[in-house]
C-alpha positions, 0 to 999 in steps of 0.5 A: 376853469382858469387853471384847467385852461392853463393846463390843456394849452401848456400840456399841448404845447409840450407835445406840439399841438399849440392849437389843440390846445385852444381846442380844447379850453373851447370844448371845456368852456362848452361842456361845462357850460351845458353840462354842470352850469346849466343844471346849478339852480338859479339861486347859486350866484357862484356862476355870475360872481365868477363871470364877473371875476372873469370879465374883470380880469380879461378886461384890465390884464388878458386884453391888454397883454395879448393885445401888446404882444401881438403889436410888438411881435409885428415887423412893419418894415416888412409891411409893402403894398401888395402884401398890404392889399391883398390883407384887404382883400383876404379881410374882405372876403373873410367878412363876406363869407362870415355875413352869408353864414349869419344871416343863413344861420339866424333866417329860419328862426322868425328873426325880423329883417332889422334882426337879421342885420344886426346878427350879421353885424356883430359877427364882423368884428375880429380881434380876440382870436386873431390876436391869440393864434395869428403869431402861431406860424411865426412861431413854430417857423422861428423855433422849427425851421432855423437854419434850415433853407426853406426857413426864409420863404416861410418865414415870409409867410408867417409874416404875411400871416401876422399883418393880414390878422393886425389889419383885420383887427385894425380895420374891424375892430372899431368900425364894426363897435361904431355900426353894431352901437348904431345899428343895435340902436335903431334895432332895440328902439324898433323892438321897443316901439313895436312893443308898445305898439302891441302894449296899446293895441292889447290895452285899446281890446281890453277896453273894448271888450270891457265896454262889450260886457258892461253893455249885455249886462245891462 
């Protein structure tokens, strides 16, 4: 799977469809999971032993190298405030739209209010993707256009790109892992006092209905 991945984002960047390239691990990671993984019998361990192979590895290398290079390739001398501002705005935005297709995904599914919440919570977070693909336009503006005169102005708009994704990452990443261990809290500790709820109401039936039948018997 790994190598497979490697291939499709190399082989897509040799013909200058970089994001065609994520496209397609996403399609493969997908069409594995529903196509082979899902009909592996349970028994076969190989997928849980791979999956925590994976989690290992992103954990302790993937993460902190694509993390870094994204920290590194950012300019802050550029960084004013407008351009600061209107990140913001963009982020805010961005989350308000990410929230409404939540919560109209998860509504017709019999989630409870404090479910719904929560769904709407864990998609806030942003990190992963916007550290794989928010240095994509300064690269192809660093490798397509120098030289050329339209190669300043784009430039600034790579720029632009790459601090409204930093700040994104900055500003949700550990807020967003504060209110979704808060608010999954509140969410499973409801769940689990419902259950117990209906544990006691089914035991306190089955006492009555026991207490019934030893009655007409006698």
């Amino acid at each position: 799977l790994v190598g497979g991945a490697t291939v499709l984002l190399l082989a897509s960047q040799r013909v200058d469809m970089a994001g065609g390239g994520c496209l397609a691990v996403m399609v493969m990671g997908l069409t594995l999971r529903e196509g082979v993984l899902s009909r592996m019998p349970a028994e076969a361990g190989s997928v849980a032993e791979a999956d925590c192979v994976l989690r290992a590895g992103w954990a302790s290398f993937g993460a902190p190298v694509i993390f870094g290079l994204l920290g590194a390739s950012m300019d802050t001398s550029l960084l004013s405030a407008p351009l600061v501002a209107g990140s913001f705005v963009v982020i805010v935005c961005g989350l308000a739209g990410r929230a409404v297709a939540c919560w109209l995904c998860v509504r017709s599914h019999g989630w409870s209010a404090a479910e719904q919440l929560f769904g709407v919570v864990t998609w806030c977070p942003k990190a992963t993707v916007q550290a794989a693909l928010s240095s994509v336009a300064l690269d192809y503006v660093a490798e397509h256009l120098a030289g050329l005169p339209e190669y300043g102005a784009e430039m600034e708009r790579a720029e632009a790109l790459l601090t409204c994704a930093v700040l994104s990452i900055m500003v949700t990443a550990p807020l967003f892992a504060a209110v979704i261990a808060k608010v999954g809290q509140w969410v499973l500790d409801g769940e689990r006092h419902q259950l117990e709820l209906l544990q006691a109401e089914a035991a306190a039936g089955a006492g009555v209905a026991g207490c019934k039948s030893r009655r007409e018997r006698r």
